[in-house]
N, C-alpha and C positions, 0 to 999 in steps of 0.2 A: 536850642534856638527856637523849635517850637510852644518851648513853656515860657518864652521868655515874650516870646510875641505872646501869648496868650495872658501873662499876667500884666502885660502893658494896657492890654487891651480890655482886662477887667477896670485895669487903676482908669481909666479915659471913661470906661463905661457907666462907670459905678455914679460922679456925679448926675449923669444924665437919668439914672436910675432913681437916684436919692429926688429928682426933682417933678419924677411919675407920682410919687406916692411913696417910696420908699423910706419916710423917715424914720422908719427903725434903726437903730446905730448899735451897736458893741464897740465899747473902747474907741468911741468918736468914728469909727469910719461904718459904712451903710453892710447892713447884715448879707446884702445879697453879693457885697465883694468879703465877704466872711463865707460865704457858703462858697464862693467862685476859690476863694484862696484853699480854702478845705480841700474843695473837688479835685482842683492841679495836687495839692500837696499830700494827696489820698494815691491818686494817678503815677502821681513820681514814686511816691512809696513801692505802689507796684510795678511799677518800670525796672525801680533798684532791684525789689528783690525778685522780681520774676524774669528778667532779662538774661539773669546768665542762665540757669534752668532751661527758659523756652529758649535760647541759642543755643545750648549745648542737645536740647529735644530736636529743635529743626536741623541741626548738625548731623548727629545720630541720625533722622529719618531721614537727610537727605543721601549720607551715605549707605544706610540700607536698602534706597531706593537703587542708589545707581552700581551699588553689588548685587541688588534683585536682579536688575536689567543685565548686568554684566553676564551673572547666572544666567538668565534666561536666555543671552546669546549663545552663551558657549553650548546650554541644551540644545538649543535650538542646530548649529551647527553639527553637534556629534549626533542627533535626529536626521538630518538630513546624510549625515557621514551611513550610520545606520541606515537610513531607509534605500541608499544606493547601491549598498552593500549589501540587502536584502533582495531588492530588486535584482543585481546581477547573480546572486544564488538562485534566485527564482530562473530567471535566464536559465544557467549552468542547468540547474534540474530537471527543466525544461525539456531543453537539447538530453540531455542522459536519459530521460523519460523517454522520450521516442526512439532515442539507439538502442534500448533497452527494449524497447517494444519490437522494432527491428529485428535485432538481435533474437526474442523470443519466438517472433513468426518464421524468423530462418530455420532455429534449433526444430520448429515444432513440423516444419514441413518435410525437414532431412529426421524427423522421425517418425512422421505418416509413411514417408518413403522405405522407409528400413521396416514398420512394420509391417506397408505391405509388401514387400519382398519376403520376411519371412512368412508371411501367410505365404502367400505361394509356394514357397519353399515349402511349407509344414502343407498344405491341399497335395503337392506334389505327389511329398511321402507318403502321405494318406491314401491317396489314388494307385500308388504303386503298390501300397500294401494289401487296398482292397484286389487290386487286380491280380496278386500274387496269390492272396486267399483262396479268390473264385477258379483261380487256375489250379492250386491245388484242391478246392472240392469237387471241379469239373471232373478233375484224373482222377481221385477217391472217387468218385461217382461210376465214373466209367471203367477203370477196374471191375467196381464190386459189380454191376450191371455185366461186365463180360463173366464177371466170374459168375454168377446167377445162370445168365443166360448159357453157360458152358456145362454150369448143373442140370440146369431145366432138359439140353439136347441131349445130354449124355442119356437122362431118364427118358426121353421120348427113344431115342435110340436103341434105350435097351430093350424098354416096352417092346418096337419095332421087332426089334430083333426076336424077343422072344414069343411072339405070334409069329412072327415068317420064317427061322429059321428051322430047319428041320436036324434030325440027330446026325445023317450022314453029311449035313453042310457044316454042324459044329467039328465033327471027326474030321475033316477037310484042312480049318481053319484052324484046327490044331497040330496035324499034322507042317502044317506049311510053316508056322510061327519057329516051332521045334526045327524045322531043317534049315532056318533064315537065323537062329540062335545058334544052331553048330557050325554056321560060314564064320560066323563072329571070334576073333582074336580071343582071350581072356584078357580082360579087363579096357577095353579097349571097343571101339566103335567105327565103324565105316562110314 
């Protein structure tokens, strides 16, 4: 429709053209509806042959477009399916992180607690056993200090004795021992 109005509209144009200046002619009619008939018949060539081409291009890009878009929703959808389903792990881990945390202040405190129990437990033992030591090197001390001191008097005593004693108080002291061992049982003590 639209070549049809345009070549009407050259054939109406052309004498007004022919009678500017244009008396150029081919084949009786004015060159410049020669050049217009060209131009449409150039133009429809290319209509023919590029029409189904760029329909079947703009077809193709149109449906790539709107499978891009298609794509791009359903991304966009299972992104958000994702990003809520990341978000409520983050949550979850969250919560688990501080029962976790919880969890590790309690184990940590009922085991400050159990340690120091057994510290005390083990100072206890420690404390018993130094006080056990010191008890027995007090007694080893004081044994061997009475035993000393029971050597030391026995020597002063003898000394004593053998400056003070004279030969008729040794004959005495002999006699008496001897008549105090013949009251005595055999084998046997009073």
């Amino acid at each position: 429709m639209r070549v049809r109005f345009f070549v009407l509209t050259m054939l109406l144009a052309a004498p007004t053209l022919a009678a500017e200046g244009a008396s150029e002619t081919f084949l009786g009619l004015p060159r410049v509806l020669w050049y217009a008939t060209n131009l449409v018949a150039f133009l429809g060539l290319l209509v023919y042959l590029l029409a189904k081409p760029l329909s079947r291009f703009f077809r193709s890009r149109r449906h790539e477009i709107t499978h891009g878009l298609e794509e791009a929703t359903s991304q966009k959808l299972e992104a958000e399916r994702l990003r809520s389903e990341v978000a409520s792990r983050v949550a979850s881990l969250e919560s688990e992180i501080s029962a976790l945390r919880e969890r590790l202040r309690r184990d940590g405190e009922r085991e400050r607690d159990a340690l120091e129990k057994l510290g005390e437990q083990e100072l206890a033992r420690l404390l018993a056993q130094v006080d056990a030591e010191a008890s027995r090197r007090v007694e080893e001390t004081r044994t061997r200090l009475a035993s000393e001191a029971a050597g030391i008097a026995a020597e002063l005593a003898l000394e004593l004795l053998e400056k003070e004693l004279t030969g008729a108080d040794r004959e005495r002291i002999f006699s008496r021992t001897l008549e105090r061992l013949r009251g005595i049982p055999p084998g046997g003590a009073t």
